[in-house]
C-alpha positions as CSV (number, residue, x, y, z in Angstrom):
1,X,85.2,113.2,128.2
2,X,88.4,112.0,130.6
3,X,85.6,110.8,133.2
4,X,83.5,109.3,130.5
5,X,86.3,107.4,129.0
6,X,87.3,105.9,132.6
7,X,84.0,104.9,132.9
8,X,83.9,102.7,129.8
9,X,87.4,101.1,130.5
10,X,85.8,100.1,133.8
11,X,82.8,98.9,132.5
12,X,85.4,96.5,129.8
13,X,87.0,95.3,132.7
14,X,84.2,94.1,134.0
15,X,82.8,92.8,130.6
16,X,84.6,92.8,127.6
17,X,81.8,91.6,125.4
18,X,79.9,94.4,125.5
19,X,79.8,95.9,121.9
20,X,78.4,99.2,122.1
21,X,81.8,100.1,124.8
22,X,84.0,99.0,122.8
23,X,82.0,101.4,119.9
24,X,82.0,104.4,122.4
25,X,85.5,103.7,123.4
26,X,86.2,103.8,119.5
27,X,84.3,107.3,118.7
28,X,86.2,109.0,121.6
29,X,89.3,107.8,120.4
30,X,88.6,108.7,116.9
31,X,87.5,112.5,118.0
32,X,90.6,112.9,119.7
33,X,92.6,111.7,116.7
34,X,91.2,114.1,114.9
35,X,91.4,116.9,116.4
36,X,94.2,116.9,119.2
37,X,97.3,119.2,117.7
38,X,99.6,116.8,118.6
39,X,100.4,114.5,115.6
40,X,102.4,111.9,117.9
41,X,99.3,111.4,120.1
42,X,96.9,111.6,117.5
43,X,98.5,108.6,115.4
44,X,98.3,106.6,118.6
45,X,94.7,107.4,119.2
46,X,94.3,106.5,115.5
47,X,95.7,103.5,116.3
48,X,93.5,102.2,119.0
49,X,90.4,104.1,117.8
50,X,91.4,101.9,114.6
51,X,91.4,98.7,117.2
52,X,88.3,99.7,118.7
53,X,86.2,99.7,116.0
54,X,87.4,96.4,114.2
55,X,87.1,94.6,117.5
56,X,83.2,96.0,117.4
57,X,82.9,94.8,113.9
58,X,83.9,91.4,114.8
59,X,81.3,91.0,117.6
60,X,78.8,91.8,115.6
61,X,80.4,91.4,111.5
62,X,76.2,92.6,110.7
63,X,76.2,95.5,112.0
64,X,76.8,98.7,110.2
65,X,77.7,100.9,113.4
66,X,81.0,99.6,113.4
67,X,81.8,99.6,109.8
68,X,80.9,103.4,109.0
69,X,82.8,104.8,112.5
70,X,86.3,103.2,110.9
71,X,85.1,104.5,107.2
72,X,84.7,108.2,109.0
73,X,87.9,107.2,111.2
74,X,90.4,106.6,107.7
75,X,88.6,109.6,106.0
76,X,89.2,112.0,108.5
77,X,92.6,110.8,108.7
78,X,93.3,110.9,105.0
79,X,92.0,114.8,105.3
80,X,94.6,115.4,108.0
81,X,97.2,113.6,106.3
82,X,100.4,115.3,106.6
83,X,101.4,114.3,102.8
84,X,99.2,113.0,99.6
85,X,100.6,109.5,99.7
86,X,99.1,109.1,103.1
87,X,96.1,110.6,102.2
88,X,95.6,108.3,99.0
89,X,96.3,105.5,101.7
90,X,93.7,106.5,104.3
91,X,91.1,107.1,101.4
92,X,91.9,103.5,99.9
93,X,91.2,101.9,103.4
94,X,88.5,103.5,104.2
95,X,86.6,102.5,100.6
96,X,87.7,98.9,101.9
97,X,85.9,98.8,104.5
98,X,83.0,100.6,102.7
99,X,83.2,98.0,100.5
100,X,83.1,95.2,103.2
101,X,80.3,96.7,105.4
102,X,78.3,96.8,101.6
103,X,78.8,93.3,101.5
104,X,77.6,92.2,105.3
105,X,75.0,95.2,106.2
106,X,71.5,95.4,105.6
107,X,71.3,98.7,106.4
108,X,73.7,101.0,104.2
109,X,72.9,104.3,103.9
110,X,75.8,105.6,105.6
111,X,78.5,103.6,104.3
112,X,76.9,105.1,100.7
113,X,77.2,108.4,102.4
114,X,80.6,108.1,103.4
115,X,81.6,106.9,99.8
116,X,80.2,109.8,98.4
117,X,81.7,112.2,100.8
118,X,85.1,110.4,99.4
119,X,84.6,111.2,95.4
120,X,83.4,114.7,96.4
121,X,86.8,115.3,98.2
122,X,88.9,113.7,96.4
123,X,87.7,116.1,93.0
124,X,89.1,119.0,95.1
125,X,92.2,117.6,95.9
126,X,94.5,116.9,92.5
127,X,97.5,116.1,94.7
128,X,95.8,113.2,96.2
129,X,94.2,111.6,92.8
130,X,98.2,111.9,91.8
131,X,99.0,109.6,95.0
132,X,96.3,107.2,93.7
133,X,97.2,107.2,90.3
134,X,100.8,106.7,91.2
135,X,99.8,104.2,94.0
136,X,97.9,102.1,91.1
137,X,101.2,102.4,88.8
138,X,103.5,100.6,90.9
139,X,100.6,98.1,92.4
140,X,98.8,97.2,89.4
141,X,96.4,95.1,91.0
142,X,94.9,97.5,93.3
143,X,90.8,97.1,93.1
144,X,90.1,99.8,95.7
145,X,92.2,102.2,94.1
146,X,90.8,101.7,90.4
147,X,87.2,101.7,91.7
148,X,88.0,105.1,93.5
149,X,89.6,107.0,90.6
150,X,86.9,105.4,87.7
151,X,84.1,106.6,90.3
152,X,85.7,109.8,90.1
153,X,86.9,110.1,86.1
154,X,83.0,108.9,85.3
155,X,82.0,111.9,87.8
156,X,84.0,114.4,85.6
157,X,83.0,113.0,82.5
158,X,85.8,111.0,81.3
159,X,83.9,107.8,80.8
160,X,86.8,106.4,78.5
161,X,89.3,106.7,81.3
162,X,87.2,104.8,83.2
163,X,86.9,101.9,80.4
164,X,90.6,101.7,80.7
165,X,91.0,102.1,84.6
166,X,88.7,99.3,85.4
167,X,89.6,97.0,82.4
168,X,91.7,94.6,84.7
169,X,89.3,94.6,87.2
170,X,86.8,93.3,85.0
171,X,88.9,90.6,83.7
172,X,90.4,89.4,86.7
173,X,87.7,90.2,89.7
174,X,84.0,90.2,87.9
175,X,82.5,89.5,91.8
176,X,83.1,93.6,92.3
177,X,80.5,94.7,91.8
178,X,80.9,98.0,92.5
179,X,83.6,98.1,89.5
180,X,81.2,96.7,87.3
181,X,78.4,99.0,87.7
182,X,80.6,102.1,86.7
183,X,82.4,99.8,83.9
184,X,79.0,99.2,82.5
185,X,78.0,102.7,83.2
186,X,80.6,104.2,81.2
187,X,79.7,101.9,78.3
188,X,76.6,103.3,78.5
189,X,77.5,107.0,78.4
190,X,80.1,105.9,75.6
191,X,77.1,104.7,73.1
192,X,78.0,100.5,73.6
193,X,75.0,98.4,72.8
194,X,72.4,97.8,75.3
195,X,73.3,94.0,75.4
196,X,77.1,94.8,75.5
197,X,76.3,96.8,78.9
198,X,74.1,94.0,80.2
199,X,76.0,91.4,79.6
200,X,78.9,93.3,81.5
201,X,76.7,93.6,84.7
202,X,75.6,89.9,84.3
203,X,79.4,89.0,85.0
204,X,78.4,90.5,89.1
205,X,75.3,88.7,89.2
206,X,75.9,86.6,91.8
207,X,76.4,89.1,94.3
208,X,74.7,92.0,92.5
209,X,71.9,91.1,94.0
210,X,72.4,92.7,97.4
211,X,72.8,95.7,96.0
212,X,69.7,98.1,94.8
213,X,72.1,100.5,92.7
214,X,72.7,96.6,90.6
215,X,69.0,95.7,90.4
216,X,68.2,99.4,89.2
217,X,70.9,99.6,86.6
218,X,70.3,96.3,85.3
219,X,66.6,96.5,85.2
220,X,66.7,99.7,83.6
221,X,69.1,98.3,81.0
222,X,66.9,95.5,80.2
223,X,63.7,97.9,80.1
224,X,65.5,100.1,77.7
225,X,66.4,97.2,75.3
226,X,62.3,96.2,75.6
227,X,62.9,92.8,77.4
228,X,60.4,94.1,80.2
229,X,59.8,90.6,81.2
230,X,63.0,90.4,82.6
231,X,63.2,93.9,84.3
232,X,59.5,93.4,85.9
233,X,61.3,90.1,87.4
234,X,64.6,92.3,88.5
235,X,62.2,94.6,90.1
236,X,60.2,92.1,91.9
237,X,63.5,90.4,93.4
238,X,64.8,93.7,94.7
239,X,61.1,94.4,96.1
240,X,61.6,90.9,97.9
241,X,64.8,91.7,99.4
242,X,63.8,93.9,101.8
243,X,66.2,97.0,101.3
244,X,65.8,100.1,103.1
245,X,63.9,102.8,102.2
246,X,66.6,105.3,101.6
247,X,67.9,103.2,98.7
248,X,64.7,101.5,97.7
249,X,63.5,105.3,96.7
250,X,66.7,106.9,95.4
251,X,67.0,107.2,92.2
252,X,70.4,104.6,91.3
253,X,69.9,104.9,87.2
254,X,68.7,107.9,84.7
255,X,68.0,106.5,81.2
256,X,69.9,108.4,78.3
257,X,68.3,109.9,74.9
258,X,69.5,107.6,71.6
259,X,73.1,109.5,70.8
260,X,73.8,109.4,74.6
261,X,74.4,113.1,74.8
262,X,71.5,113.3,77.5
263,X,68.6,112.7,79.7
264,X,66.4,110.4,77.6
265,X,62.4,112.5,77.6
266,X,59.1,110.8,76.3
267,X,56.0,112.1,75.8
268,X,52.6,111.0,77.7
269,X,49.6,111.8,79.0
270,X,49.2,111.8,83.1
271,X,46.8,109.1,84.1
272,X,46.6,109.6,87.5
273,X,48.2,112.1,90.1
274,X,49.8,111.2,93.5
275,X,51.3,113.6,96.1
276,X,54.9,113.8,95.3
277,X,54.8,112.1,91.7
278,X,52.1,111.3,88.4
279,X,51.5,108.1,86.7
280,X,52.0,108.8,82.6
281,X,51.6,106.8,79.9
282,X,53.8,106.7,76.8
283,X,52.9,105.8,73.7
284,X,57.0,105.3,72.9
285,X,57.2,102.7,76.0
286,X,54.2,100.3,74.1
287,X,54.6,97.3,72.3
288,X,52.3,95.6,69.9
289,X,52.4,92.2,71.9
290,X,53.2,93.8,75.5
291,X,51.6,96.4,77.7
292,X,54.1,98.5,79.6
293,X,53.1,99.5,83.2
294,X,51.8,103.0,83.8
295,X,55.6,104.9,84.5
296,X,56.3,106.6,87.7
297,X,58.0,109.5,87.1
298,X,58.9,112.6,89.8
């Protein structure tokens, strides 16, 4: 690694443009941040690992490379963190810049990755939710934070807690969309009105849109509530978009049963059968004036 790293300081000598050293440079430096036993020298490998990989975001800002290296970078960190301030620190930078590379990528599925990996954590680790909590009490205006900690209470199946935790964020910041989602989410889960919960994820709509977990959620919503004009014109947007396959296919919303206590089931009869899924039709998703598509279910 010692040669391989002398090799790509050379190579920036020479040319300091090229991108994909300064991402290698980054990934060694991160590796040995990680795992050298030495806490002085693994802070300053942090450090420039840390440069590396923003100066590589800022050659190319559309790139998700870059973005998901410092992501892994501040959540590895935040595991080796020597207290559960740090920790809670690392963990709120490193949803930052999850929530910046959402913003500029096209490609995604690792940042999403990376998030998740973050809420699964963080439910094992009590001390650091603490951190955040108390990190959130004495900065009231922390997004990240509130985002991170509703993600989670929604996840445990507190959907109240989340209500509250993201209440400021909705009246101050509607352009997060991310907060939005699980605010509108969590009115869903709580019994709200169909139009309550769509008209909070309208308040993201201008930048919900490059995001397939929005499209699916509000589509759904609207299907739900029987205004399947509108969700057949959600779907065909996201469909013209171009998103990648990974989140075009995964499943970003699950429909509830009336009380909200579960997974919502109809009855049908299959129509046709395809490797991997069946076509049914539902007599409960028919209207006297409009004829539902055929529903694709698993």
């Amino acid at each position: 690694m010692t040669w391989l790293f002398a090799q790509i300081e050379s190579g920036l000598q020479l040319n300091s443009s090229v991108r994909v050293l300064h991402h290698t440079r980054g990934v060694i430096l991160s590796d040995i941040a990680l795992k050298t036993e030495s806490v002085e020298v693994a802070r300053r490998r942090l450090v420039q690992a840390e440069g590396a990989f923003r100066h590589t975001i800022s050659l190319a800002p559309k790139d998700e490379y870059g973005y998901q290296s410092l992501a892994e970078l501040y959540f590895g960190w935040a595991k080796r963190a020597e207290t559960e301030g740090e920790a809670a620190e690392y963990l709120r930078k490193c949803e930052e810049v999850v929530t910046d590379g959402l913003r500029q990528v096209r490609v995604r599925e690792g940042l999403w990755v990376v998030s998740a990996q973050i809420a699964e954590w963080l439910g094992d680790h009590p001390g650091t939710i603490e951190a955040l909590e108390e990190a959130i009490a004495s900065t009231p205006g922390g997004v990240v934070a509130r985002s991170m900690l509703g993600r989670l209470y929604l996840r445990q199946g507190a959907p109240q807690k989340t209500i509250d935790l993201l209440q400021p964020v909705i009246e101050q910041s509607p352009e997060e969309v991310r907060s939005c989602l699980l605010y509108a989410s969590a009115q869903y889960q709580l019994g709200a009105s169909l139009p309550e919960c769509i008209a909070t994820l309208r308040l993201c709509s201008a930048y919900g849109f490059r995001y397939p977990r929005y499209i699916a959620t509000l589509a759904g919503l609207l299907f739900l509530a029987r205004d399947f004009t509108e969700a057949e014109r959600l779907f065909e947007e996201g469909r013209s978009r171009g998103f990648g396959a990974a989140e075009s296919y995964q499943v970003h919303f699950e429909a509830l049963n009336q009380d909200r206590t579960g997974p919502m089931r109809l009855r049908g009869s299959v129509t046709h059968v395809r490797p991997g899924y069946a076509f049914i039709r539902s007599p409960d998703l028919q209207t006297s004036s409009v004829q539902v598509p055929d529903m694709e279910t698993c």
